[in-house]
Every structure is written in structure tokens, then in C-alpha cells.
C-alpha positions in Angstrom: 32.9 5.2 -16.2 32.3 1.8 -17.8 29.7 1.5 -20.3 28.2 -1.8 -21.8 25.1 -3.0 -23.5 22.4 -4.9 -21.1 18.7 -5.7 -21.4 17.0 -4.0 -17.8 13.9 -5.5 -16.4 12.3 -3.3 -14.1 9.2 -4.2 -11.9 7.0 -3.0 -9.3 3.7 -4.2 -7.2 0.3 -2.5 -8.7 -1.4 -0.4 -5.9 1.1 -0.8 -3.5 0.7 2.0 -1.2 -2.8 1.7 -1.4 -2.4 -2.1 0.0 0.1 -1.4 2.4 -3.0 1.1 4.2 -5.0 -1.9 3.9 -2.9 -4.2 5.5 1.1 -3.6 6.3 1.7 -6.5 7.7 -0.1 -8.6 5.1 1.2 -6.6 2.2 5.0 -7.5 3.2 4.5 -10.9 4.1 3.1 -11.3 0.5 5.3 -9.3 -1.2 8.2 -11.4 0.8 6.7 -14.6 -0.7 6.3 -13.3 -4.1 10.5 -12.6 -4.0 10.8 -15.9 -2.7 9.3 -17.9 -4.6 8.5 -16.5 -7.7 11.1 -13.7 -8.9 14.7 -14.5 -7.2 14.2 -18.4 -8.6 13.3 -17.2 -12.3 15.9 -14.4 -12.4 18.1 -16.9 -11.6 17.2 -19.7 -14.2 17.2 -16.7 -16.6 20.5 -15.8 -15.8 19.9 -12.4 -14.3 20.7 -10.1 -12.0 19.6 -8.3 -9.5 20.8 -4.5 -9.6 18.9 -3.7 -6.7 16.1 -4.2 -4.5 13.8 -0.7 -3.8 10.7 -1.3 -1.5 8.3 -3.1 -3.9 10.3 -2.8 -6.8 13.6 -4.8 -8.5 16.0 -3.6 -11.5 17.2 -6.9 -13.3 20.3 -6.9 -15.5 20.3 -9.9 -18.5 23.3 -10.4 -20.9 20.5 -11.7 -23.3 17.4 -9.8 -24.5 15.3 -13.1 -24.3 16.2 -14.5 -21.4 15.1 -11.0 -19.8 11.3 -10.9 -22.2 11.3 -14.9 -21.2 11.5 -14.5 -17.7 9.1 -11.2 -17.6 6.7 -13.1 -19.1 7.0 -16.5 -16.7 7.0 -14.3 -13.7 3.4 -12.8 -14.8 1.9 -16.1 -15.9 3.4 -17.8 -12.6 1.6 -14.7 -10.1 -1.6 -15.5 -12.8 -1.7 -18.4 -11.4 -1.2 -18.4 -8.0 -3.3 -15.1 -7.5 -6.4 -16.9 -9.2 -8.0 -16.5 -5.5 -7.3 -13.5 -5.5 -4.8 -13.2 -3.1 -1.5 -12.8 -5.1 0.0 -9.5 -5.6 0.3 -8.0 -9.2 3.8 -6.4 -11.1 4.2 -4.3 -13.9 7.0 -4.9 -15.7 9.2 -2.8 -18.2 12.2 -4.3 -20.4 14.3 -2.3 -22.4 18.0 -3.0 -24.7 20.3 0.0 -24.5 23.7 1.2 -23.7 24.2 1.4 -19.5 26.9 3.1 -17.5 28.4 0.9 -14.7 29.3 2.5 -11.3 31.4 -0.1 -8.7 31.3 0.3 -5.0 33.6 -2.6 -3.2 31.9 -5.6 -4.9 28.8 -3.8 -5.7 27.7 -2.4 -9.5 24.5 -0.2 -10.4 23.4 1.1 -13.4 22.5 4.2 -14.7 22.1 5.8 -18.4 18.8 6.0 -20.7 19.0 2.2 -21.1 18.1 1.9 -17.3 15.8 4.8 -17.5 13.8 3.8 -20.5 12.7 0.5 -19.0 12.1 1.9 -15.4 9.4 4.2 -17.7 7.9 1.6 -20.0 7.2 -0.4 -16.5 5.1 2.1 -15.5 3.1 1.9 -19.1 2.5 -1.4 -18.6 -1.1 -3.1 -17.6 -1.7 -4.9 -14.1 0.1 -7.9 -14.7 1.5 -6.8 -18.4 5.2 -6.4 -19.6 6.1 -3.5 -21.7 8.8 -3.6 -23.6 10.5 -1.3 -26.2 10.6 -1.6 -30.0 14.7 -2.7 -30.1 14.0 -5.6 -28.0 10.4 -6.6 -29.7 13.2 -6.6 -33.2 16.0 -8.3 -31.5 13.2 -11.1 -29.6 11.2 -11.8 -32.9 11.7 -15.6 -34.0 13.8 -16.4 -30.8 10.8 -17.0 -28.8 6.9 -17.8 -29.0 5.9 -14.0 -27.2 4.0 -12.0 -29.3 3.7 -8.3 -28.6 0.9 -5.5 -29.9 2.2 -2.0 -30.9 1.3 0.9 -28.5 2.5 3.6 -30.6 5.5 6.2 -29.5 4.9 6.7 -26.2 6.5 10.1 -24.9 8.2 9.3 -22.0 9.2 11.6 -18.9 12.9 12.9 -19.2 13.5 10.6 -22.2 14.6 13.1 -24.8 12.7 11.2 -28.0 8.9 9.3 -28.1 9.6 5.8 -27.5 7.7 3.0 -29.3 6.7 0.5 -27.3 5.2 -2.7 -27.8 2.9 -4.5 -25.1 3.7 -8.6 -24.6 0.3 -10.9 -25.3 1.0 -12.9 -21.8 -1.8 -15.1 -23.4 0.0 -15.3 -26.7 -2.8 -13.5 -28.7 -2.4 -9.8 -29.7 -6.1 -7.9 -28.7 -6.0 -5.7 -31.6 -4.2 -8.2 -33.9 -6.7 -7.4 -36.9 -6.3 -3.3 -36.5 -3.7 -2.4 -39.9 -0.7 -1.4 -38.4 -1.4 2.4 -40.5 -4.3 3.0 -38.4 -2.8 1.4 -34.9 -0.4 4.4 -35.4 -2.5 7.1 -35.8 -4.4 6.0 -33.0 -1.2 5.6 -30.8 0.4 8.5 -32.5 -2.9 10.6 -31.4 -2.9 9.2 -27.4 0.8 9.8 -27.5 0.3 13.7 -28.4 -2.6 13.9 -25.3 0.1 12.7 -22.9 2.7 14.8 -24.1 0.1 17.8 -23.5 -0.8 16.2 -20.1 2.8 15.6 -18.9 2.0 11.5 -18.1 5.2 10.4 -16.0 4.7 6.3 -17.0 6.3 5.5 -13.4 5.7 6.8 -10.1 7.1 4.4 -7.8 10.3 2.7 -9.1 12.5 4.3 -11.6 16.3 4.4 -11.8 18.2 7.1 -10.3 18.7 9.7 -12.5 15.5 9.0 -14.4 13.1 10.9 -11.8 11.4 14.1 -12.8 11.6 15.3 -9.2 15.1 16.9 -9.8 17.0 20.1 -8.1 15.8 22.9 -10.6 12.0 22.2 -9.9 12.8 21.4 -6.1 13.6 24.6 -5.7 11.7 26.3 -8.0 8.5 25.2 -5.5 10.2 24.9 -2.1 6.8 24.7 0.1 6.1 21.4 -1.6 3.7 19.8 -4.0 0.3 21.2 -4.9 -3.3 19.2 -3.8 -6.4 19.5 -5.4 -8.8 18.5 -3.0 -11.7 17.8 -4.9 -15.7 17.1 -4.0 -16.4 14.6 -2.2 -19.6 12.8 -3.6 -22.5 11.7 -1.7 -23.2 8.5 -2.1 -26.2 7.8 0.4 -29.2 8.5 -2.4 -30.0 11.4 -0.4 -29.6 14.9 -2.2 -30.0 16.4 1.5 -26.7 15.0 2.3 -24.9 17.2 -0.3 -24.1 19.1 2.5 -22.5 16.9 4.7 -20.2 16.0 1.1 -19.5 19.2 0.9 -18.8 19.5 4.6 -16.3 17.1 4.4 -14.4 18.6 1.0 -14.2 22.0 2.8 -12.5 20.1 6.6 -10.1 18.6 4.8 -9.0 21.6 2.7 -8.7 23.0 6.0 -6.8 20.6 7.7 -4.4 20.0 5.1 -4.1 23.7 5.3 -1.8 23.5 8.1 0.8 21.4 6.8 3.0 24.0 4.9 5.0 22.2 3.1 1.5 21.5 0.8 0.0 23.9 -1.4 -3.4 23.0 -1.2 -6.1 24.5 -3.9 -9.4 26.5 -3.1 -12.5 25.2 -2.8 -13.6 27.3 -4.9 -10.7 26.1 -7.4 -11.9 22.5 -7.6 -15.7 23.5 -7.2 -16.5 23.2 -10.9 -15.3 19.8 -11.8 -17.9 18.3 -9.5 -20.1 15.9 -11.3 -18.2 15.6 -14.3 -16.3 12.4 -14.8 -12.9 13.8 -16.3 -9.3 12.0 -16.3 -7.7 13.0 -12.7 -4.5 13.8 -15.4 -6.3 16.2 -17.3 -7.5 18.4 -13.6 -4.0 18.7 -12.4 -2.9 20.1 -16.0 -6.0 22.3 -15.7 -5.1 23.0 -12.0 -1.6 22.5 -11.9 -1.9 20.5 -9.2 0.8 17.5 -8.2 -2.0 15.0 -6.9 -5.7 15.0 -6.6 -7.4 14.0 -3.3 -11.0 12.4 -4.2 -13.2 11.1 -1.8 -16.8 10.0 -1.4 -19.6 9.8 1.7 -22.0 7.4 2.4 -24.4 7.2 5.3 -25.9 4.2 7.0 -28.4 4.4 9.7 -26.6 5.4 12.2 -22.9 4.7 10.8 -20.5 7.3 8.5 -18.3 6.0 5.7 -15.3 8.4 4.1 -13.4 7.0 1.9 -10.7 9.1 0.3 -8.0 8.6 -2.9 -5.0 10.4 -3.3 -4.0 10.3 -7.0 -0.8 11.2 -8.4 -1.9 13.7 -11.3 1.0 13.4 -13.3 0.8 9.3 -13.4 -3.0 8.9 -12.8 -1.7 6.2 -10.4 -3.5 5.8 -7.3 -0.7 6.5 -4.1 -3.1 6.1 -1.3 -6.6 4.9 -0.5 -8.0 4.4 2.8 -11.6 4.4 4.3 -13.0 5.9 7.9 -16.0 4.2 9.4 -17.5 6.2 12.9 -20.7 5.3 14.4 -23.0 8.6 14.4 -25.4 10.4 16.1 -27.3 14.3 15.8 -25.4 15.5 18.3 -21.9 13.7 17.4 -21.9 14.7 13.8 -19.4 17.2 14.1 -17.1 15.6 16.5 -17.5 12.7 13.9 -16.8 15.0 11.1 -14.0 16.4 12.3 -11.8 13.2 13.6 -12.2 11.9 10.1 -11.4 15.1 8.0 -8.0 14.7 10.6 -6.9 11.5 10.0 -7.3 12.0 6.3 -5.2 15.0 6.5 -2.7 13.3 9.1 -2.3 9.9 6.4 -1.8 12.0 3.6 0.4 15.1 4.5 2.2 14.8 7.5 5.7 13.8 7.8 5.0 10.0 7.7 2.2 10.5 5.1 1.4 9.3 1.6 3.1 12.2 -0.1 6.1 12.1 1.8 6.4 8.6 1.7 6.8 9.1 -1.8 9.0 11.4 -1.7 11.0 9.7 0.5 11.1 6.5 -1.9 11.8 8.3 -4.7 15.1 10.2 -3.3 16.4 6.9 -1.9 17.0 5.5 -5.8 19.5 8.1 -5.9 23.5 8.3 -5.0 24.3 11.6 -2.4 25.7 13.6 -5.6 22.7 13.3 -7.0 20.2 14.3 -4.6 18.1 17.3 -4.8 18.5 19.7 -1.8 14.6 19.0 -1.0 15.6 15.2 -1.7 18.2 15.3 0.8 15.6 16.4 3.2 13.6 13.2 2.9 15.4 10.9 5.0 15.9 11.8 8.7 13.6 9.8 10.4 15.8 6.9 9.5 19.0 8.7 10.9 19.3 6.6 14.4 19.0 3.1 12.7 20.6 3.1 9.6 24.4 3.8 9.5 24.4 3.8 5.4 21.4 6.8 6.0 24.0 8.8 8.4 26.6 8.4 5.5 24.1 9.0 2.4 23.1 12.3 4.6 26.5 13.6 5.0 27.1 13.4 1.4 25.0 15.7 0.1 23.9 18.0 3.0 27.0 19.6 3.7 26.8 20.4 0.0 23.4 21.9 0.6 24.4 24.2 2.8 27.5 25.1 1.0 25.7 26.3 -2.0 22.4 27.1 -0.5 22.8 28.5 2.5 19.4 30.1 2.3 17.5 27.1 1.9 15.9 26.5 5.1 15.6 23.0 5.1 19.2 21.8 4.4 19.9 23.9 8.1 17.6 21.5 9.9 18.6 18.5 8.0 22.4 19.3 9.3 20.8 20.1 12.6 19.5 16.6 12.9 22.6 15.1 11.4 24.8 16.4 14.1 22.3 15.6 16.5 22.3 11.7 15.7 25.6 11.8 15.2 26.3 12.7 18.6 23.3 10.3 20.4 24.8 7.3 18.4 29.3 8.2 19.1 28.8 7.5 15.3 32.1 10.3 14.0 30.3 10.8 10.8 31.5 14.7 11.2 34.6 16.5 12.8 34.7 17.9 15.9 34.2 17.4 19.7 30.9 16.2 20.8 30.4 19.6 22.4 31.4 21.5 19.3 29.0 19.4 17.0 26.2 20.2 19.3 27.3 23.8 18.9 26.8 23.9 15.2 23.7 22.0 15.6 21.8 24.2 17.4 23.4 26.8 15.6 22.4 24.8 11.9 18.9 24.5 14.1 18.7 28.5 14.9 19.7 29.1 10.8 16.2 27.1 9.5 14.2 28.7 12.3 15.2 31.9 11.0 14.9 31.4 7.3 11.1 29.8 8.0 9.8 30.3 11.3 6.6 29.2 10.4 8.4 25.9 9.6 6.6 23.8 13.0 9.6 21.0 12.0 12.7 23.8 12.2 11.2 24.7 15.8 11.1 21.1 16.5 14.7 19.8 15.5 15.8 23.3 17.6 13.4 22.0 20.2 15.6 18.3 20.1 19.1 20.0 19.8 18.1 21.9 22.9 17.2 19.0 25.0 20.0 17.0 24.3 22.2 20.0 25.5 20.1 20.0 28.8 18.2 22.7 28.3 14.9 21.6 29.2 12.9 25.1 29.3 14.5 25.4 26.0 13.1 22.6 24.4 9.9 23.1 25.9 9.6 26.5 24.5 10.8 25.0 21.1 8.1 22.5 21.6 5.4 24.3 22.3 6.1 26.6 19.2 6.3 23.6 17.0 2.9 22.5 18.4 1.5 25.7 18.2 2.2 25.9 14.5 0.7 22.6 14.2 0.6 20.6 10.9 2.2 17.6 11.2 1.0 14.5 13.4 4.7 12.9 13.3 5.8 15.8 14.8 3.7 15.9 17.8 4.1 12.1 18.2 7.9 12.7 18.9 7.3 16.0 21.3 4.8 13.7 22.8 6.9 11.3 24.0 9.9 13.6 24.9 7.0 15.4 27.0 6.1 12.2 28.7 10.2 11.4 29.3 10.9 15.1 30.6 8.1 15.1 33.2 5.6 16.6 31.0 3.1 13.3 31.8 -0.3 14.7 30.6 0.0 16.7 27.6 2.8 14.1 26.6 0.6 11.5 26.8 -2.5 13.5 25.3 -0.2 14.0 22.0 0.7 10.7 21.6 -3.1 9.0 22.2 -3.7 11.7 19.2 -0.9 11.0 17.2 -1.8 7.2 17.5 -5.2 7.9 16.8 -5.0 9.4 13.8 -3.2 6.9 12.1 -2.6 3.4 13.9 -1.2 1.7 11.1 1.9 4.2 10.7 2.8 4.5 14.2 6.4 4.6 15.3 7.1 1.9 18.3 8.5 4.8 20.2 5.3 6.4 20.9 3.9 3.0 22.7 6.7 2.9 24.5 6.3 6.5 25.8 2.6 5.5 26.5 4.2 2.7 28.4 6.3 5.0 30.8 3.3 7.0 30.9 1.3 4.4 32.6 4.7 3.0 34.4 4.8 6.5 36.5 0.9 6.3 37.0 1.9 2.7 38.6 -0.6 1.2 36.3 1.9 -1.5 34.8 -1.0 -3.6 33.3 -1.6 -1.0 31.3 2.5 -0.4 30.7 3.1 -4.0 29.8 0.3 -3.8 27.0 1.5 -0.5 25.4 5.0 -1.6 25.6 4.4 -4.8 23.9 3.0 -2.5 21.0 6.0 -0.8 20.7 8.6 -3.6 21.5 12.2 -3.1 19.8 13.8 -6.3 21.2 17.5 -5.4 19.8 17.2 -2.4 21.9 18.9 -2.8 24.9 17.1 -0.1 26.4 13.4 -0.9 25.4 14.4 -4.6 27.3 15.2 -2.6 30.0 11.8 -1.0 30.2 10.1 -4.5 29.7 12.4 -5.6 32.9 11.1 -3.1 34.6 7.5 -3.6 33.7 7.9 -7.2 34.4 9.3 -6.6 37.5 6.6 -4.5 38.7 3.9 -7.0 37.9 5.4 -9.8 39.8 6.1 -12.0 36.7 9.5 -13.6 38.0 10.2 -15.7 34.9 8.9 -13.0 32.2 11.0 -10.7 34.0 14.1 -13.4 34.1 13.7 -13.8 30.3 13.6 -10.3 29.9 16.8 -9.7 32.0 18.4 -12.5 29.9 18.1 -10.8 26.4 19.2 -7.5 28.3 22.7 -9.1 28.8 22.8 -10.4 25.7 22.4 -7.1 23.8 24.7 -5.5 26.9 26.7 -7.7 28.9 27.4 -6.1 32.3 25.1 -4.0 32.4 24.7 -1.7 35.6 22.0 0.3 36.9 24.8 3.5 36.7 24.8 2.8 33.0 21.2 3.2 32.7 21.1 6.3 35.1 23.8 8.0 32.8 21.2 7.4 29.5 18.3 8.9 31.3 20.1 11.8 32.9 21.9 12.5 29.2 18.7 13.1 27.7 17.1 14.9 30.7 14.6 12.8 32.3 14.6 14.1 35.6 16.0 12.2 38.8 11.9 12.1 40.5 10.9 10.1 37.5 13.7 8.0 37.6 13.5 7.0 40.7 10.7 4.1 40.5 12.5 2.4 37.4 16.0 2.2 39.7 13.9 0.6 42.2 12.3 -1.9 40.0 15.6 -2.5 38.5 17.3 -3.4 41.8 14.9 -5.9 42.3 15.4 -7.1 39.1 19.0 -7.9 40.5 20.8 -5.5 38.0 24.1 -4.4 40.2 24.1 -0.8 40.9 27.2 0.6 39.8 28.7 3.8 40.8 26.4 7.3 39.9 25.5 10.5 41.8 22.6 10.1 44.1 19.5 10.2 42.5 17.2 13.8 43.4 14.1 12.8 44.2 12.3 16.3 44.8 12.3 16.8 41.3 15.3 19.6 41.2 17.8 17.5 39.5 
């Protein structure tokens, strides 16, 4: 493997799960913007280069050490300036000198090595807006430019081998602790530096390069059930000590509810009971508790209205992953009910299967190459399975090897189960076999995790899926239903929700998807709208259809545009309905009713429900092709 000397700039966005709660939509526009304008055109007049692009972080490769502090510092000065409303997003940004191994695919490079993984580290040291760099570039950048940087000491660094000094860059050109004497600046680093080698400080939780993460195989494995929560007091902020209850109330729910997730370990009450009141680093409680990330939270009543707020904190980083807050109107006789939806959508945004600790997860196995996944890493990504062929790929090259070497490990069974699965729904050939025999080893892959962990409510469910797509209906519901039973994971239900609703299941399908919605509407998959849509669409309420669907719309679907024809249809709306039909060629030209008929009947929606979408879809003017008569009593 080639190896060559390169200055690394690694950045990320300050806060930005916290701001992506806030405001998705927002969030990404801005962070779009910020690329835009303000990092692709200075990389580029430094003469860097973009290594890669990972949600709201870059890796920058410079030939020259200045041109890479240079640009770090004109990229902070220009968001200064343009966030002076307050509106800008802030980076952290870590440079580093050191050797790099190179690793081509086709006309691609990344890097890897300690010279990568150093400055993916000192980002995470960095202030709000700062640059962090490390002592060899602060040397080889002295005289060559007008930055001037403050010591920080010898910072020990996660899965760097030696303490690494580091230097912070003055973005305002004058160094806050000019006048300390460097002697004493050393000790006092020296003596922070020892506190977070005691504490375990990981500098970067979000972005770091691929083989720099401390989430590897060996300690994967060594806690298989997941990551462990302290879920501490909530305080009561109303001024009223005879609130302390309804605090306390709230801590004790949402130990409970994150209870049922079990891939969490979540700590006692009676663990986290004795830190109340006492304002201690969140870092130094999960050494004390060995917990992966505090939960805080606080409760505040108004009158008649309830505020929860909660923060989930990574304990190892102190960095905040998540922050959200829960507002309910309240009454004596609602308090409860009102207790008890919050404490569930805390415990839905934070530990489902779409939630903040997943999420990070999630992000954090995706900076990696298949061989060097973790066998709980290879796990992360299957939601993405059915839109993103490089996912399929990435999967098959490391779970295969999961299941080679582990067979016992439960979740590499259900990972291959899914696999298999898409790989089949999609033609896509990523594995060998028949489409018959791959669904053979998938519900046999499925039956493996269910017996390793059947209190896993997700190995019930990708059995459940398998099931369905083989046309066993009763199977899948009695997969389903002992998924659901299990409980623990609003993702989950959200997905058996809407296969309920398609099956003929109408009710409880749409009752789990209003909940699954509900619980979090800012991470909702498109999918469930759409199954709210068909809900409504066999009610005949199409009003109702047309608005849900638009919430879920997936325009380079060709089956979604189907639905909209038929929605359209319904209502009368002759040109919505022609435009509709138009982008339904476009994605499938020639498109016959028999086509659509085949998709429904492959993944058993049965002929009676059917039925009203053929007729709509006639009028439409869609040609009917040639299929088996539809059965309208419900038996086929």
C-alpha cells in the first residue's frame, strides 16, 4: 500500500445532531450552503482535496502544511462573519502533518494511518469555531504565515498510542494566555492532560477516519446488548419544591421506557440517585458509572402547560448528541396521560432503531471499509438496504464474514436475513442462488437470530418480513405480533404498521403507524404516510389519502406515483391526476395495470383490497394487461 506525507484537515458542524432535532430541514439547507460557499471554494484556492464527504463532516488532503492551517483559519473567520446574526453554522477543525497510507478504488483514493487519525482527534479538541492543530505543523507553519497558536499541553488522545501536543490557532491573531511562562502552561496542560487520560476523553465523536474509532470488534463484542445510559434526575425547574415529584416522576418513566429497548443497558434509579444536585462534569459520571452516555433532563411547569426538555450526552466526549424539548398542555386529570406520552417520545428519539444512539452508531460504522467493520458495526446499516446499491455491496462484504466466524452472534443472522431479503425485492444478484433458494437461507439466517435472542423484538421482525415475502401471511403476522409484543423499538412498529395496513390488517396497522408518527414526526420514514394514505384510500376518504400521501411522497418511485394516480383519480382532479400519470411513464414506460397487480400480489396484499386501486387505475386510462382475475371475497 502506498504511503506518502500529507497535511489532513478534518472538520465537523458543532451541535449537529442537536440542530438537526431542531430543524432537519433547516439544518441541511445550511449546512448545504456552508459547502457551497464557504469550504469547497477555499479548499480549492488552497489547493486541497477532498478525501471525503461524511454527513456534517469533510477530510481535506494539502500537499503544503500552510495552505492546509491558511485555509482552516479563512474558513472560521469567513462562517465568523456571516454567522454574526446568528444564523451560520459552526466547525471545528483539526490539522495534522504525518505519514498517510493511500488506498485506490477506480479513480478514487482515501486515507488511512495515524496521520489521518491524529487530526480527525485534535478536531474534536478544538473550540466552536477554533482549529487545533498539532505541534509538527505549529514548527513547520512558524514564520511562513501571520497565525499564531497557544500551547494546550499533550493531549492524550483516543487510540493514538503517545500524548499528542497540540497547539490551538488565535483566529483573532492574539494568544489568550500569551503572558502564562510556557513552564507553568505545561504543568497546567500536563495536569488536564492526566484527568482525561483517567476519564477516557475520546476528542471526536462524530467524524473521525476509519480506523481511528474506539468503537472496534473486541469491545463490540465484549458488550453485545449495546451501550450503557445513565439516566439521570431530572431537575425541577418551576420554583416549586412540591414539584420534585413530578421530576422525579419523569426520571423514573423514562428509565422505564428505555427499559424496553434491549439493545441499551440502562442504569438504576437508584444508581444515578446520588449525583442529583451536584454540578459534576457528565465525563467524570460515566467513569464513576461506566455508562456510555448520560441522559439529563429538566421540568418546568407553566399554568396549565408542561415543558421536558432532555440531553443525551456522550460520556466519553462530553459532547452533547441530542437535545430536544416536549411542550403538552395539562390538566389534574391529564397529568399522567401527559406524563407518559412525553417519557415515550423521549425514549422513542433516543433509543429506538432510528434514534440518537443509533444514529451514531450508524455514522460512525459508515467511515469504515467492509474489512474493517465490527460485527455490531456491520449491523448498523439495513435500513438503507432498498435505496442504496453501494449499502447492498458494503453489506455483503463483511456479513458473510460475520457469520463465518461468529456464527453465534445473533445479530449478523438477521443482518444476512435482511440482506437476502433485499436482494431478492430489488433482482439486485448481490448473492448466489435462485430467488427461491436465497429466500430459503433467509428465513433460515432469520430462524438462526430468533433462536440465539428470542427476546430480540427486531430478529422476530426480519423473520416476520422474510415470511411475508414468501407468502406466508399467518406467518408474518405471528412474527409480528411477537415483535410487537416484545416491544421496544418505535421503527419497528412503524414498518409492521404499514405491512398491517397493506395485508388487510387496517386498524391496528394504522393505530401503529399514528403512534410511530407521533412519537417522533421529525424522523419519520415516508413509507409510513404513505401506508396512512392507503389506510384512508380503502376507508374511501381520499381527502384524507391525498394529504398523508403528500407527506410521504417519493416521486422517483414509480409505485408511490401510482398511488398519487390513484388518489387523484378518486378525487376528480383530471389534470393532477394527468400530471401524475405523466411522471408514472416516465419512471416506467408501458406500464400496465397487470404489472402493478403482480407487485401487490408478490408481497401479499390481498385481491379485496386491490380491487378499488384497479378500478381507479382503469379510469386513470392505464391499459390492463393480462393477470388472473382479481378475488374479491377476500380468499385470494
Amino acid at each position: 500500500m502506498e504511503r506518502r506525507l500529507a497535511a489532513i484537515m478534518a472538520a465537523d458542524v458543532v451541535g449537529y445532531s442537536g440542530l438537526m432535532g431542531q430543524d432537519e430541514a433547516g439544518t441541511l439547507r445550511r449546512l448545504t450552503e456552508l459547502r457551497r460557499v464557504i469550504l469547497e471554494p477555499m479548499i480549492a484556492e488552497h489547493h486541497g482535496r477532498i478525501v471525503k464527504l461524511m454527513g456534517d463532516g469533510v477530510l481535506v488532503e494539502f500537499a503544503s502544511v500552510v495552505n492546509a492551517v491558511n485555509c482552516a483559519v479563512e474558513v472560521q473567520k469567513a462562517i465568523a462573519k456571516r454567522g454574526e446574526n446568528g444564523a451560520e453554522l459552526k466547525l471545528r477543525i483539526g490539522v495534522n502533518l504525518g505519514d498517510v497510507m493511500v488506498e485506490r478504488e477506480g479513480d478514487t483514493e482515501d486515507l488511512y494511518g495515524d496521520g489521518v487519525n491524529v487530526a480527525a482527534r485534535l478536531e474534536g479538541a478544538a473550540e466552536p469555531g477554533g482549529v487545533c492543530v498539532s505541534r509538527t505543523v505549529a514548527e513547520q507553519v512558524a514564520g511562513k504565515t501571520d497565525v499564531v497558536f497557544e500551547p494546550m499541553g499533550a493531549l492524550s488522545l483516543k487510540n493514538i498510542a503517545a500524548p499528542v501536543e497540540a497547539f490551538r490557532v488565535r483566529i483573532d491573531g492574539v494568544a489568550r494566555s500569551a503572558n502564562v511562562p510556557p513552564v507553568r502552561r505545561w504543568r497546567r496542560s500536563a495536569a488536564a492532560a492526566a484527568a482525561v487520560i483517567l476519564l477516557g476523553v475520546a476528542a471526536a465523536w462524530w467524524f473521525a477516519a476509519p480506523d481511528s474509532r474506539g468503537f472496534d470488534e473486541a469491545e463490540a463484542l465484549a458488550r453485545p446488548s449495546g451501550p450503557t445510559i445513565a439516566v439521570m434526575p431530572f431537575e425541577n425547574l418551576s420554583g416549586d419544591p412540591e414539584q420534585d415529584y413530578l421530576a422525579d416522576g419523569i426520571s423514573e418513566d423514562v428509565i422505564v421506557e428505555l427499559g424496553r429497548f434491549r439493545d441499551l443497558n440502562i442504569l438504576s434509579r437508584q444508581s444515578t440517585s446520588a449525583y442529583r444536585g451536584k454540578a459534576l462534569d457528565v465525563r467524570d459520571i460515566g467513569e464513576a458509572l461506566g455508562a456510555d452516555y448520560v441522559l439529563e433532563g429538566t421540568v418546568r411547569q407553566f399554568g396549565d402547560r408542561l415543558r421536558i426538555t432532555g440531553r443525551l450526552i456522550d460520556a466519553t466526549s462530553g459532547a452533547q448528541v441530542w437535545s430536544a424539548a416536549f411542550d403538552e398542555a395539562l390538566t389534574a386529570s391529564s397529568l399522567f396521560d401527559v406524563q407518559l406520552r412525553i417519557t415515550e417520545r423521549v425514549a422513542a428519539a433516543v433509543g429506538d432503531s432510528d434514534g440518537a444512539i443509533k444514529r451514531i452508531d450508524a455514522r460512525r460504522a459508515r467511515t469504515k471499509p467492509p474489512a474493517r467493520l465490527s460485527s455490531y458495526e456491520c449491523s448498523m446499516d439495513r435500513w438503507e438496504l432498498f435505496d442504496n446499491r453501494d449499502m447492498r455491496e458494503r453489506i455483503r462484504g463483511c456479513i458473510l464474514r460475520v457469520v463465518e466466524r461468529e456464527p453465534g452472534y445473533w445479530r449478523g443472522w438477521a443482518q444476512l436475513a435482511e440482506a437476502l431479503r433485499a436482494d431478492v425485492m430489488l433482482f439486485a444478484n448481490n448473492y448466489e442462488g435462485t430467488l427461491d433458494e436465497k429466500l430459503d437461507r433467509a428465513r433460515a439466517a432469520a430462524r438462526k437470530a430468533v433462536s440465539l435472542n428470542p427476546e430480540s423484538p427486531r430478529a422476530h421482525f426480519v423473520l416476520g418480513n422474510v415470511l411475508l415475502l414468501m407468502g406466508d401471511r399467518e406467518g408474518y403476522y405471528a412474527a409480528a405480533e411477537s415483535a410487537l409484543a416484545l416491544g421496544g423499538d418505535r421503527r419497528i412498529e412503524g414498518q409492521i404498521g404499514y405491512w398491517f395496513v397493506w395485508s388487510g390488517r387496517h386498524e391496528l396497522g394504522a393505530g401503529l403507524l399514528r403512534r410511530a408518527i407521533d412519537l417522533n414526526p421529525s424522523s419519520t420514514m415516508e413509507l409510513w404516510h404513505r401506508g396512512l394514505a392507503d389506510y384512508y384510500f380503502s376507508k374511501g376518504d381520499f381527502e384524507a389519502a391525498l394529504e398523508e400521501y403528500r407527506k410521504g411522497a417519493q416521486p422517483h418511485y414509480w409505485w408511490a406515483v401510482a398511488q398519487e394516480v390513484a388518489i387523484l383519480t378518486e378525487l376528480g382532479r383530471a389534470k393532477e391526476g394527468r400530471a401524475a400519470l405523466d411522471r408514472l411513464y416516465a419512471l416506467r414506460p408501458n406500464i400496465k395495470i397487470a404489472d402493478i397487480v403482480w407487485i401487490y400480489r408478490r408481497f401479499q396484499r390481498p385481491d379485496a383490497h386491490t380491487a378499488k386501486y384497479v378500478e381507479a387505475f382503469r379510469e386513470a386510462g392505464i391499459p390492463e394487461g393480462r393477470y388472473r382475475p382479481l378475488d374479491i371475497d377476500g380468499s385470494g
